[in-house]
DSSP file (Angstrom, degrees, kcal/mol; ACC not computed):
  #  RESIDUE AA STRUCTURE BP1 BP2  ACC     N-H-->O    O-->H-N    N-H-->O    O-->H-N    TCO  KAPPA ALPHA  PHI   PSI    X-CA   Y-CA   Z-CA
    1    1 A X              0   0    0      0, 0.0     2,-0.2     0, 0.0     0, 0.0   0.000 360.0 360.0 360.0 152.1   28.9   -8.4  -23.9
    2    2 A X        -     0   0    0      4,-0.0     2,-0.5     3,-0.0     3,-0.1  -0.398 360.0-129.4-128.8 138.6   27.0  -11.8  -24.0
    3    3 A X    >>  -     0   0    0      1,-0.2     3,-2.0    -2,-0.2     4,-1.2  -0.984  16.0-145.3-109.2 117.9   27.1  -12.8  -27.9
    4    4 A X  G >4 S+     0   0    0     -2,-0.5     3,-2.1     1,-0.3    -1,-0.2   0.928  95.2  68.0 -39.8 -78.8   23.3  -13.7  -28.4
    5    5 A X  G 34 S+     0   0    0      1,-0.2    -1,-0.3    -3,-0.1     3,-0.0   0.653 110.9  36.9   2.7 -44.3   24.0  -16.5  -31.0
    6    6 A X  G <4 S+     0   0    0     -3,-2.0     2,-0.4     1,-0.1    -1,-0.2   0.648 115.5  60.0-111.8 -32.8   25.7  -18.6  -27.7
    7    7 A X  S << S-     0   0    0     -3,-2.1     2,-0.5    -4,-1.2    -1,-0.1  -0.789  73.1-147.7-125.9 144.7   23.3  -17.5  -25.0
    8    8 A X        -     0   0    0     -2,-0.4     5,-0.1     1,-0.1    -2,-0.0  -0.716  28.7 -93.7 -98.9 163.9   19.3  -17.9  -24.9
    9    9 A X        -     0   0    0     -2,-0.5    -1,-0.1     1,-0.1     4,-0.1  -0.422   9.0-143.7 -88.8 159.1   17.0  -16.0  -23.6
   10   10 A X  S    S+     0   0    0      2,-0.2     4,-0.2     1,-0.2    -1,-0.1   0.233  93.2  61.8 -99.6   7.3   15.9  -16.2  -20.7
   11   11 A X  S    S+     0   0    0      2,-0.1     5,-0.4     1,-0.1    -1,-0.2   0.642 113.3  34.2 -96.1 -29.4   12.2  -15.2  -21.8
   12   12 A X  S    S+     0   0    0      3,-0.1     3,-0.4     1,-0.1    -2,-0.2   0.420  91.2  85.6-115.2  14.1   11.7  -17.9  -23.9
   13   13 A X  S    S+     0   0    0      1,-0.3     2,-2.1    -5,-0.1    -1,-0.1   0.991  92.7  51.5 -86.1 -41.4   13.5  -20.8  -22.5
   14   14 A X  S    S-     0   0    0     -4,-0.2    -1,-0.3     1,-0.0    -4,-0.0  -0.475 102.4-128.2 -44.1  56.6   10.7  -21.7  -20.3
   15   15 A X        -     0   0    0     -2,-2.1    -3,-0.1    -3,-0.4    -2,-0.1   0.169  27.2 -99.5   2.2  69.6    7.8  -21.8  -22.8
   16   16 A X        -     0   0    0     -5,-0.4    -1,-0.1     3,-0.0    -4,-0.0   0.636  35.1 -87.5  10.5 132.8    4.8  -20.0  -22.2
   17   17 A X        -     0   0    0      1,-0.1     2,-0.6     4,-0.1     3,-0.0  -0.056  40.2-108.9 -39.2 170.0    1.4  -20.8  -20.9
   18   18 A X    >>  -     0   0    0      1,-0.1     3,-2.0     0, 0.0     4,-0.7  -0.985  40.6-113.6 -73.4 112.8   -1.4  -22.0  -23.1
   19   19 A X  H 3> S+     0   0    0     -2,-0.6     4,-1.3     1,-0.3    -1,-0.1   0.558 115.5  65.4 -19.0 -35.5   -3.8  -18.9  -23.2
   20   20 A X  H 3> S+     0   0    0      2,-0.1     4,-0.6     1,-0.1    -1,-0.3   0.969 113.5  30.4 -57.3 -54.4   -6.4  -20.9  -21.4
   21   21 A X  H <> S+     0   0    0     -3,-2.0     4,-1.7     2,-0.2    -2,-0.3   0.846 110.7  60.4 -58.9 -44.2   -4.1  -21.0  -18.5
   22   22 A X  H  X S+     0   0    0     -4,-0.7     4,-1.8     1,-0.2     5,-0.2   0.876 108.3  48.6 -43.6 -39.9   -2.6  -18.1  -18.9
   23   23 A X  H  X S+     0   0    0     -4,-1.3     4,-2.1     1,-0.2    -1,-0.2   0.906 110.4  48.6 -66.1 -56.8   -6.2  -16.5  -18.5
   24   24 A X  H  < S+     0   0    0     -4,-0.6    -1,-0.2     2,-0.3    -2,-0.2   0.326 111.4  51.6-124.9  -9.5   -7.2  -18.5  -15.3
   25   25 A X  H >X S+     0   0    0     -4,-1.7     3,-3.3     3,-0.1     4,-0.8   0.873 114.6  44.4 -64.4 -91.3   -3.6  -17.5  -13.6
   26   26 A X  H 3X S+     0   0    0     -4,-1.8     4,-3.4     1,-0.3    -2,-0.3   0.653 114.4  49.0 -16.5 -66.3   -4.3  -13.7  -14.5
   27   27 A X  H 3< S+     0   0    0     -4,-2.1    -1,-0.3     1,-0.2    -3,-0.2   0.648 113.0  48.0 -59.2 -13.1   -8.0  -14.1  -13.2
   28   28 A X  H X> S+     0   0    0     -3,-3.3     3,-2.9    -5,-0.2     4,-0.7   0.923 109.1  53.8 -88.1 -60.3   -6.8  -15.8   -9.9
   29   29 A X  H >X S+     0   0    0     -4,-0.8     4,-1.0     1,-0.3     3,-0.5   0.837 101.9  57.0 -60.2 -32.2   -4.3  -13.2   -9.3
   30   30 A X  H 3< S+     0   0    0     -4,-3.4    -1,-0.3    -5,-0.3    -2,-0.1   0.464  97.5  64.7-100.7  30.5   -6.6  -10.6   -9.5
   31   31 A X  H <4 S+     0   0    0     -3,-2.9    -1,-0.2    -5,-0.2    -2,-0.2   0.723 108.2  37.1 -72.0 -46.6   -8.6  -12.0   -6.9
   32   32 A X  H << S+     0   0    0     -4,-0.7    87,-1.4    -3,-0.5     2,-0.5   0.479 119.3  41.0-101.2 -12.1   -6.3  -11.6   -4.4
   33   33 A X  E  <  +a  119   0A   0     -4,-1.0    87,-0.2    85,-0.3     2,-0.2  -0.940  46.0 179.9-149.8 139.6   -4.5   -7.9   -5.4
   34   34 A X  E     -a  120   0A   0     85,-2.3    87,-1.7    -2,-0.5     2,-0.4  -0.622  32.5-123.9-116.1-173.1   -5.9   -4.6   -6.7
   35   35 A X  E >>  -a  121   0A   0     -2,-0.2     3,-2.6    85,-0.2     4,-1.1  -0.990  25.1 -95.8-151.6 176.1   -3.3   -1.8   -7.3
   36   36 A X  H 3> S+     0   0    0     85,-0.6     4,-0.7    -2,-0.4     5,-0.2   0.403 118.9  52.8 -68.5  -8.5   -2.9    1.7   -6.1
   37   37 A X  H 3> S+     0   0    0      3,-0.2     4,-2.8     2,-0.1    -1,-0.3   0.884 105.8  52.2 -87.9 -22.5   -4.7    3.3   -9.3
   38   38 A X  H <> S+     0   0    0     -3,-2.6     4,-2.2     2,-0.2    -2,-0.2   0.938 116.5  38.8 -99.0 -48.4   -7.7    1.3   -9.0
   39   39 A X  H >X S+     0   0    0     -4,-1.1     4,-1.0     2,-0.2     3,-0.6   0.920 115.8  53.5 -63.0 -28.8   -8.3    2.3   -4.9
   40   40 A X  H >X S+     0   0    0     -4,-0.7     4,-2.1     1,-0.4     3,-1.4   0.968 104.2  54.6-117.0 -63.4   -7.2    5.7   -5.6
   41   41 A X  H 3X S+     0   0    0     -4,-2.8     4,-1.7    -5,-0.2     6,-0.4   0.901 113.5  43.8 -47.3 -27.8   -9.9    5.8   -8.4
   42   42 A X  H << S+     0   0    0     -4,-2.2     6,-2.1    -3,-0.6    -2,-0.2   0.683 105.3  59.5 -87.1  -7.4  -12.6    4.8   -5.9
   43   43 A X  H X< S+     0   0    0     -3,-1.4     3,-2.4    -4,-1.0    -3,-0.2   0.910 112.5  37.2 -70.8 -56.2  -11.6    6.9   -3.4
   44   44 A X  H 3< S+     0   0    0     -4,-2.1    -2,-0.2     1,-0.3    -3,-0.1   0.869 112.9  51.2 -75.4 -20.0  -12.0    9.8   -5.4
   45   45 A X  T 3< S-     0   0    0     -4,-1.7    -1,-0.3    -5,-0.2    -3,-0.1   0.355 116.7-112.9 -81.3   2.6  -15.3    8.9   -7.5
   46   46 A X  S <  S+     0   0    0     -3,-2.4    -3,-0.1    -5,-0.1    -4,-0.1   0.488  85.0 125.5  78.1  -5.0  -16.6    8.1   -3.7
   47   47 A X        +     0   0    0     -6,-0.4     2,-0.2     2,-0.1    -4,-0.2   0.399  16.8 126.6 -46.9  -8.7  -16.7    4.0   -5.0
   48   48 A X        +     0   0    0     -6,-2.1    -9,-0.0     1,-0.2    -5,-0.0  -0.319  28.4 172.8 -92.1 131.3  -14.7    2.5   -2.5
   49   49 A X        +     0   0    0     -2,-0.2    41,-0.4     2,-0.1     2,-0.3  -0.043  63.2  72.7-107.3  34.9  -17.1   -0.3   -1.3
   50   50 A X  S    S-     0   0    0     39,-0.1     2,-0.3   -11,-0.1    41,-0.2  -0.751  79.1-120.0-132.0 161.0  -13.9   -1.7    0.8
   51   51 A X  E     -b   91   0B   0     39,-2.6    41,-0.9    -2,-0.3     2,-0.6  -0.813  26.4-133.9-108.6 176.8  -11.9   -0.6    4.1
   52   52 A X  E     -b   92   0B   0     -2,-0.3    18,-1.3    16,-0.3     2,-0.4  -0.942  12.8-155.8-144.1 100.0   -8.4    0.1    3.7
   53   53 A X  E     -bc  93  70B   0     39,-3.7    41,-1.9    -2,-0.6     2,-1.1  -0.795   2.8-160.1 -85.5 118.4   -6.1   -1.4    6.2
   54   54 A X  E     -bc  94  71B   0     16,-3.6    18,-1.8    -2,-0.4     2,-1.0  -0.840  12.7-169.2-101.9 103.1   -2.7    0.4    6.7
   55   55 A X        +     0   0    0     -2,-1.1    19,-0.5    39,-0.9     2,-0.1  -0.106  47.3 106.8 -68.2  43.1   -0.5   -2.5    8.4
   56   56 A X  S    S-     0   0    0     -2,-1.0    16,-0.1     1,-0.2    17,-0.1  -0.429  86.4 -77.1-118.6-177.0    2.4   -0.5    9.4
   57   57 A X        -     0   0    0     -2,-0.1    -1,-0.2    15,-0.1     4,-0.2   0.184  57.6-103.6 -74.4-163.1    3.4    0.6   13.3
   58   58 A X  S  > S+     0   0    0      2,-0.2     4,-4.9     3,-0.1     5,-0.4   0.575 119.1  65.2-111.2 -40.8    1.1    3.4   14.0
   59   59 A X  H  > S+     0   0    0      1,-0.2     4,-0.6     2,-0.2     5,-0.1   0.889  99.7  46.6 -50.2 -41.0    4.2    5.7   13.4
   60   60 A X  H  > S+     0   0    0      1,-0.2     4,-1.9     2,-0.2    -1,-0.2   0.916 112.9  49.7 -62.6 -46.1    4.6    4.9   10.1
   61   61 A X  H  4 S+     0   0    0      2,-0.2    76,-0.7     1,-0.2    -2,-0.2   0.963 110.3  51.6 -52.7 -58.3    0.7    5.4    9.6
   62   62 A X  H  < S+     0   0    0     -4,-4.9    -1,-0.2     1,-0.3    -2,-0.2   0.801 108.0  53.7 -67.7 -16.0    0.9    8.9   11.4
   63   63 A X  H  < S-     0   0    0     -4,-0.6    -1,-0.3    -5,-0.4    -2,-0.2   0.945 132.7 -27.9 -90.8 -38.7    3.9   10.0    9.0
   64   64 A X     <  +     0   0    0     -4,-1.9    72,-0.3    -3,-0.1    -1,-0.2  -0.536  69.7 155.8-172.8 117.1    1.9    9.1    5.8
   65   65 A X  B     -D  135   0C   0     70,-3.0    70,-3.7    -2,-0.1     3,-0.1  -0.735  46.6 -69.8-140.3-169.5   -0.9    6.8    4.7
   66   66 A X    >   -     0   0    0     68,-0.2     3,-1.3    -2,-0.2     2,-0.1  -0.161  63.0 -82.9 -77.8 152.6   -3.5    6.5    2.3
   67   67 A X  T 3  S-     0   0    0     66,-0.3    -1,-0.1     1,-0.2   -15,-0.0  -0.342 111.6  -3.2 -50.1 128.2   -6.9    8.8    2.2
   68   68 A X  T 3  S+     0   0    0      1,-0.2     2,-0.7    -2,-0.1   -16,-0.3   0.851  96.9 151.7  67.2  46.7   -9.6    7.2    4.9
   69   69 A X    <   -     0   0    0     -3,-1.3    -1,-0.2   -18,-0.1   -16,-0.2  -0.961  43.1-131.4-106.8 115.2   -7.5    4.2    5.9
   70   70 A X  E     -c   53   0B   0    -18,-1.3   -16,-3.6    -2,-0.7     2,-0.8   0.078  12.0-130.8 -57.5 135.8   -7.6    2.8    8.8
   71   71 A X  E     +c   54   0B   0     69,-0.6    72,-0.2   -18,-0.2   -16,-0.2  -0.877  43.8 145.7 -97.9 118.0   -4.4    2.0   10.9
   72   72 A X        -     0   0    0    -18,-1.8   -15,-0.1    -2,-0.8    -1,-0.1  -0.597  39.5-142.0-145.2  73.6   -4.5   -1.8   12.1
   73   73 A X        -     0   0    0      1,-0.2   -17,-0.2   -18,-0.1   -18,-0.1   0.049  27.9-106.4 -35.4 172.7   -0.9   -3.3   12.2
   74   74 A X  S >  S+     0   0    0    -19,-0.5     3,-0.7     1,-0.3    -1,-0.2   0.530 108.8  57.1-103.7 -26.6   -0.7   -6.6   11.2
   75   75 A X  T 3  S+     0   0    0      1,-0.2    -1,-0.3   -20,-0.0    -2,-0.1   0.701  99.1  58.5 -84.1 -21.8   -0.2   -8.3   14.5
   76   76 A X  T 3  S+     0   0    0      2,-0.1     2,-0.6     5,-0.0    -1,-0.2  -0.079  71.5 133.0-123.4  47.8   -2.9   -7.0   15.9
   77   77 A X    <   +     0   0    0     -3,-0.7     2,-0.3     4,-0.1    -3,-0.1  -0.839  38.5 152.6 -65.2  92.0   -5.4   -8.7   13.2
   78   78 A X     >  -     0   0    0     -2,-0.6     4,-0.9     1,-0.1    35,-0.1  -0.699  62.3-123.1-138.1 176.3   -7.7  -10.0   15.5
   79   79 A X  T  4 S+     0   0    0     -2,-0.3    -1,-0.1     2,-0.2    34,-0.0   0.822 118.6  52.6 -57.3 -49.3  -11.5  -11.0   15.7
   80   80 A X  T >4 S+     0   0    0      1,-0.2     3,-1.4     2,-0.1    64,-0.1   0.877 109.2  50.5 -56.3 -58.2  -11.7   -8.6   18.7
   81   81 A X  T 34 S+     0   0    0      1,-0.2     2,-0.5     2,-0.1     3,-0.3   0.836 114.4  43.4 -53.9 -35.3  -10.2   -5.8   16.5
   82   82 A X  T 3< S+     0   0    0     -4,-0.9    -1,-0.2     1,-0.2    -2,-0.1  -0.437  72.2 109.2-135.4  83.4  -12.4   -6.3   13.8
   83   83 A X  S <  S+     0   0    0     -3,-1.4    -1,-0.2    -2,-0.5    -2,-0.1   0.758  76.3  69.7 -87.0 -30.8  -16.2   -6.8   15.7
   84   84 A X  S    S+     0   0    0     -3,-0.3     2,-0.3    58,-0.1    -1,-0.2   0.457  92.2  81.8 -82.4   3.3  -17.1   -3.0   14.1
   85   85 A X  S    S-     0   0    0      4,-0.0    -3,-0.0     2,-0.0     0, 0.0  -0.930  79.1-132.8-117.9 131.5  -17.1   -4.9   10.4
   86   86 A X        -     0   0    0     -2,-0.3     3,-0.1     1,-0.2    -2,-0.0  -0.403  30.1-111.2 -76.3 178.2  -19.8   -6.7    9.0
   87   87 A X  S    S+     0   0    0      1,-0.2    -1,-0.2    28,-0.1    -2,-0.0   0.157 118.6  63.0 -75.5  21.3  -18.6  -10.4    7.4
   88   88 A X  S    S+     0   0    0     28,-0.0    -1,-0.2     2,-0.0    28,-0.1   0.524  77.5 118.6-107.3 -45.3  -19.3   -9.0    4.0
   89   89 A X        -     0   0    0     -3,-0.1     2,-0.5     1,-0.1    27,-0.5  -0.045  53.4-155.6 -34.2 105.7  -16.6   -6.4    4.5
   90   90 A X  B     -e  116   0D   0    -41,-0.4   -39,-2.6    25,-0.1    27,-0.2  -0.754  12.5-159.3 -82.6 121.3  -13.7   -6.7    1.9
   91   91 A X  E     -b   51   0B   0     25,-3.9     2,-0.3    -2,-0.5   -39,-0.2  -0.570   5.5-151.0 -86.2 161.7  -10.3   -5.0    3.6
   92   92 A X  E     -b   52   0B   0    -41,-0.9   -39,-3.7    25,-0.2     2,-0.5  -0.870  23.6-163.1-110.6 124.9   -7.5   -3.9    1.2
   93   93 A X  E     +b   53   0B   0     25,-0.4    27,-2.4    -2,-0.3     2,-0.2  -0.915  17.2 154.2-115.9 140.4   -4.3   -4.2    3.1
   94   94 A X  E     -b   54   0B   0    -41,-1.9   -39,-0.9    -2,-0.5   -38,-0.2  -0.835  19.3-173.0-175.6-171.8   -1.1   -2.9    2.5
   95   95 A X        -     0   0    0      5,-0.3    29,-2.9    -2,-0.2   -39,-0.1   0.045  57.6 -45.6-114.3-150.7    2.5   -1.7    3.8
   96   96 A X  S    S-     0   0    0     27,-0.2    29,-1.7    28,-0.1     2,-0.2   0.640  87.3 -47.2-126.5  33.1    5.0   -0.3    2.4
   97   97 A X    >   -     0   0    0      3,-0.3     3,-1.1    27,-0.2     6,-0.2  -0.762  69.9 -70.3 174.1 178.1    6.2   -1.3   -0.7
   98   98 A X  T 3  S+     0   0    0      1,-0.3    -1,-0.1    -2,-0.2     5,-0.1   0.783 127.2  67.2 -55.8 -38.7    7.1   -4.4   -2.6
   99   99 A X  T 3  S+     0   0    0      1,-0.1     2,-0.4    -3,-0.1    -1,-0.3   0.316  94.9  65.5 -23.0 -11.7   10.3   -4.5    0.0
  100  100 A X    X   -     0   0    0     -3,-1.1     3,-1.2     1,-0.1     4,-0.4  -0.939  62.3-163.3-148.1 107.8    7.8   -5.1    3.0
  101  101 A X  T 3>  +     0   0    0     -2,-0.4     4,-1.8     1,-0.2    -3,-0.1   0.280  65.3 103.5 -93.8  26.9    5.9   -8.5    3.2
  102  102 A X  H 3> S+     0   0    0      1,-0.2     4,-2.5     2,-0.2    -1,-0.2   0.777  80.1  67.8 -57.8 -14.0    2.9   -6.6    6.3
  103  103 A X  H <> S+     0   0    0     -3,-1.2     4,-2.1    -6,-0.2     3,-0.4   0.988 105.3  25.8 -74.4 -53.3    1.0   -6.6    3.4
  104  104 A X  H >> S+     0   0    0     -4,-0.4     4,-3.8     1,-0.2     3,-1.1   0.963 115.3  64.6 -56.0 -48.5    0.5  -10.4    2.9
  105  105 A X  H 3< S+     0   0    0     -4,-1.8     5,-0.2     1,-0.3    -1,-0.2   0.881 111.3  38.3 -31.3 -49.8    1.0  -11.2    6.7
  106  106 A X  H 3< S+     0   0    0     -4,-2.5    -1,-0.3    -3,-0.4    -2,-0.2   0.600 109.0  59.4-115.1  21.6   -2.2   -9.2    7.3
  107  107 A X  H XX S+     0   0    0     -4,-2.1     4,-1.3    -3,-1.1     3,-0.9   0.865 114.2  43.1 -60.2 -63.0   -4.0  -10.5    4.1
  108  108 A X  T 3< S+     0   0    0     -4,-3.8     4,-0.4     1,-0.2    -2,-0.2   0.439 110.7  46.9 -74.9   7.2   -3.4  -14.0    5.7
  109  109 A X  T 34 S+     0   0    0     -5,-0.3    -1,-0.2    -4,-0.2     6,-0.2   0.477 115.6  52.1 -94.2 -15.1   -4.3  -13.4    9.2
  110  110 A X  T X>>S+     0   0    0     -3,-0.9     3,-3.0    -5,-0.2     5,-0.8   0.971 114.6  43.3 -72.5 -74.5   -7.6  -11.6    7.5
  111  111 A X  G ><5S+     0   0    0     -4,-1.3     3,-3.0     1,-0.4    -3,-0.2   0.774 104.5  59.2 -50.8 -58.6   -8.2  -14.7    5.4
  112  112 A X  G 345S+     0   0    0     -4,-0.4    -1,-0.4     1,-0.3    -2,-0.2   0.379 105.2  56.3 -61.7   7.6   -7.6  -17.2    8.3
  113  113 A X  G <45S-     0   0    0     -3,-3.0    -1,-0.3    -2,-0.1    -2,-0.2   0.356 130.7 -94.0-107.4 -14.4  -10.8  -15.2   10.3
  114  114 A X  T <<5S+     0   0    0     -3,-3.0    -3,-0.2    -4,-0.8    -2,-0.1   0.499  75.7 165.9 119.9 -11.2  -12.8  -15.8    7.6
  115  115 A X      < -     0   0    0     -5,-0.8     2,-0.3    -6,-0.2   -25,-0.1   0.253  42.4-139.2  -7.3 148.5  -11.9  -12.1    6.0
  116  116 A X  B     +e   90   0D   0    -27,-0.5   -25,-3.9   -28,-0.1     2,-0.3  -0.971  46.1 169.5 -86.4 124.8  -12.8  -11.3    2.6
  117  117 A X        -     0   0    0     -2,-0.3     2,-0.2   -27,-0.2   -25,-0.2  -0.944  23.6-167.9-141.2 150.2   -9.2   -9.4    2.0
  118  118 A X        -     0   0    0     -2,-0.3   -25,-0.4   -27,-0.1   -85,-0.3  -0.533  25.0-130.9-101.1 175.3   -7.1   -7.9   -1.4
  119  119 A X  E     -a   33   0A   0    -87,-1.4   -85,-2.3    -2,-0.2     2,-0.7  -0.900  11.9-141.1-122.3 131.5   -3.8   -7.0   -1.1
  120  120 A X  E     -a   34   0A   0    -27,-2.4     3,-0.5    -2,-0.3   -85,-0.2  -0.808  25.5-149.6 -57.1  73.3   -2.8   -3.5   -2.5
  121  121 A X  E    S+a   35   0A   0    -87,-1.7   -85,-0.6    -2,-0.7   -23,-0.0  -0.336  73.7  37.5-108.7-175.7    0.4   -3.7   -4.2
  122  122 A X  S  >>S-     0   0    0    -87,-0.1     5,-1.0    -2,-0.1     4,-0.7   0.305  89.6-157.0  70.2   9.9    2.9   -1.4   -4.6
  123  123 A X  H  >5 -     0   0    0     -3,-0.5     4,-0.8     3,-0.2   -27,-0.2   0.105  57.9 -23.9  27.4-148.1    2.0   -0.3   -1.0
  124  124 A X  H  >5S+     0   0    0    -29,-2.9     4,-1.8     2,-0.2     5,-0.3   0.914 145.6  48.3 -59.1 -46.8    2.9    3.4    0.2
  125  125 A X  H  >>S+     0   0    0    -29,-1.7     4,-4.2     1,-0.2     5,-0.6   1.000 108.1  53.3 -59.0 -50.9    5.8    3.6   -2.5
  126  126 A X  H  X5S+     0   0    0     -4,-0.7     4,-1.4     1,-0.3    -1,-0.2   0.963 114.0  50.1 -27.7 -39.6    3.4    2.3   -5.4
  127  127 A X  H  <XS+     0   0    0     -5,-1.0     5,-1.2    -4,-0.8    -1,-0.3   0.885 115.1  34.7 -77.1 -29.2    1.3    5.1   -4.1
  128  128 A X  H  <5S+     0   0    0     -4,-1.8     3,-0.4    -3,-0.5    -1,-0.3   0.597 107.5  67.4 -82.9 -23.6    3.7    7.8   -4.1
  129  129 A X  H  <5S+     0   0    0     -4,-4.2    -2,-0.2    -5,-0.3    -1,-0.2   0.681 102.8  47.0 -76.3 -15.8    5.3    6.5   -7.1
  130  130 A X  T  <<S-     0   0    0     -4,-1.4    -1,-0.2    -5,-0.6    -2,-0.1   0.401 122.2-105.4-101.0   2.0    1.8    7.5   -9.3
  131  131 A X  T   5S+     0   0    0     -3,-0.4    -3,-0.2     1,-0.2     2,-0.1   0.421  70.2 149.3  93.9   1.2    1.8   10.9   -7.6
  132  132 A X      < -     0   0    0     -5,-1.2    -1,-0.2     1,-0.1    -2,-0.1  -0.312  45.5-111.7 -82.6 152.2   -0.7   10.5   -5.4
  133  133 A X        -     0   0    0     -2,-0.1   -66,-0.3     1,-0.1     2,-0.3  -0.167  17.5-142.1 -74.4 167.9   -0.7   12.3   -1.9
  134  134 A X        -     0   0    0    -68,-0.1     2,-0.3   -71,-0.1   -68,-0.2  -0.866  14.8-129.1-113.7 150.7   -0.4   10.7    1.5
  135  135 A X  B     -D   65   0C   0    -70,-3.7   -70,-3.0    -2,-0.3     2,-0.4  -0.785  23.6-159.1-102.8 150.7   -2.6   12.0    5.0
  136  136 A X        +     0   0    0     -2,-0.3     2,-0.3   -72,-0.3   -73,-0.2  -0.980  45.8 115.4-115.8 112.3    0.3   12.5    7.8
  137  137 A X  S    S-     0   0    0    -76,-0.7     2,-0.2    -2,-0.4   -73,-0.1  -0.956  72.1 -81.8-169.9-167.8   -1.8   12.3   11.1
  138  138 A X        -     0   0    0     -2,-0.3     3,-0.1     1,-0.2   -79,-0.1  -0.577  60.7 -77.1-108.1 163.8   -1.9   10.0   13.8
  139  139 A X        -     0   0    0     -2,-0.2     2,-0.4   -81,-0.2    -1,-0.2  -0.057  48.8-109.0 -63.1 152.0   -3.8    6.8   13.6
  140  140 A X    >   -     0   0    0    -71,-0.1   -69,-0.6     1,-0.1     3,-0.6  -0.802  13.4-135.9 -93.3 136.2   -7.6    6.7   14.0
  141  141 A X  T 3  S+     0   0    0     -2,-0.4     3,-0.3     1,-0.3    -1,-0.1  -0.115  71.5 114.2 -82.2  29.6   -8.7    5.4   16.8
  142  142 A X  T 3  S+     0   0    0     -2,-0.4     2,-0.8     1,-0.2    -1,-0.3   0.973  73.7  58.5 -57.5 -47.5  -11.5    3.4   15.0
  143  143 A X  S <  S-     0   0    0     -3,-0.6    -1,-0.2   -72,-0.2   -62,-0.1  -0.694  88.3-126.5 -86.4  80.1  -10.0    0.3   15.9
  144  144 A X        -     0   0    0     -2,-0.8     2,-0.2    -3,-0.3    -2,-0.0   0.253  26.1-114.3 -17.5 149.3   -9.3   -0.8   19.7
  145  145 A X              0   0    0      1,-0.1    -1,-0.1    -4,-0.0   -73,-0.0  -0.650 360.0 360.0 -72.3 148.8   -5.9   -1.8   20.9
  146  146 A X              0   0    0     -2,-0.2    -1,-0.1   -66,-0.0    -2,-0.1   0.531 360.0 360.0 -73.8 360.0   -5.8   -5.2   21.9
């Protein structure tokens, strides 16, 4: 065991923000990222003023995804794919867990079209890790292949 006395912590050797900053990192970041309690409350109170992009294969989607979420892997983030959306739409992406970077990949292909985009995190595990169900069915064909 590490005798405290000899070793520093590792929480405080890097000093903290100043609360001013601290505030305007926090406020940034939750620009860019919701989590899995806040869609999952808007799903059920009938709020969710978003779409919900599942960026996984289509298999993965068809084995278990979030309630009314759309299947659009991440490669095939396209202009074409998403003509059916006005440019006011904000997507919520994600994959499937902190393990799995589809989410950001098709946050940033969203953004680079001009997208208004969150990223969901905790993906599928986050979502199964708060208890919440998963749909198993095969992807809806809202969205052309390219």
């Amino acid at each position: 065991m590490l005798n405290p006395s000899i070793v520093g912590s590792g929480v405080i050797e890097t000093p903290a923000a100043p609360p001013e900053e601290a505030a305007a990192h926090f406020e940034r970041l939750l620009a860019f990222e919701t989590d899995c309690w806040d869609v999952h409350a808007a799903i059920e109170t009938g709020n969710a003023q978003f779409t919900i992009l599942d960026v996984r294969s289509p298999e993965a989607y068809a084995k278990g995804h979030l309630p009314g979420a759309l299947n659009l892997p991440h490669r095939r983030i396209t202009d074409r794919n998403l003509a059916a959306f006005g440019p006011e739409t904000l997507f919520v992406v994600y994959c499937d867990g902190p393990h799995c970077n589809g989410a950001d990949r098709g946050a940033l292909r969203l953004a680079r079209l001009g997208r208004k985009v969150k990223k969901m995190i905790g993906g599928v595990e986050g979502w199964k890790d708060e208890g919440f169900d998963l749909v198993a069915q095969p992807a809806q064909a809202a969205i052309r292949p390219d």
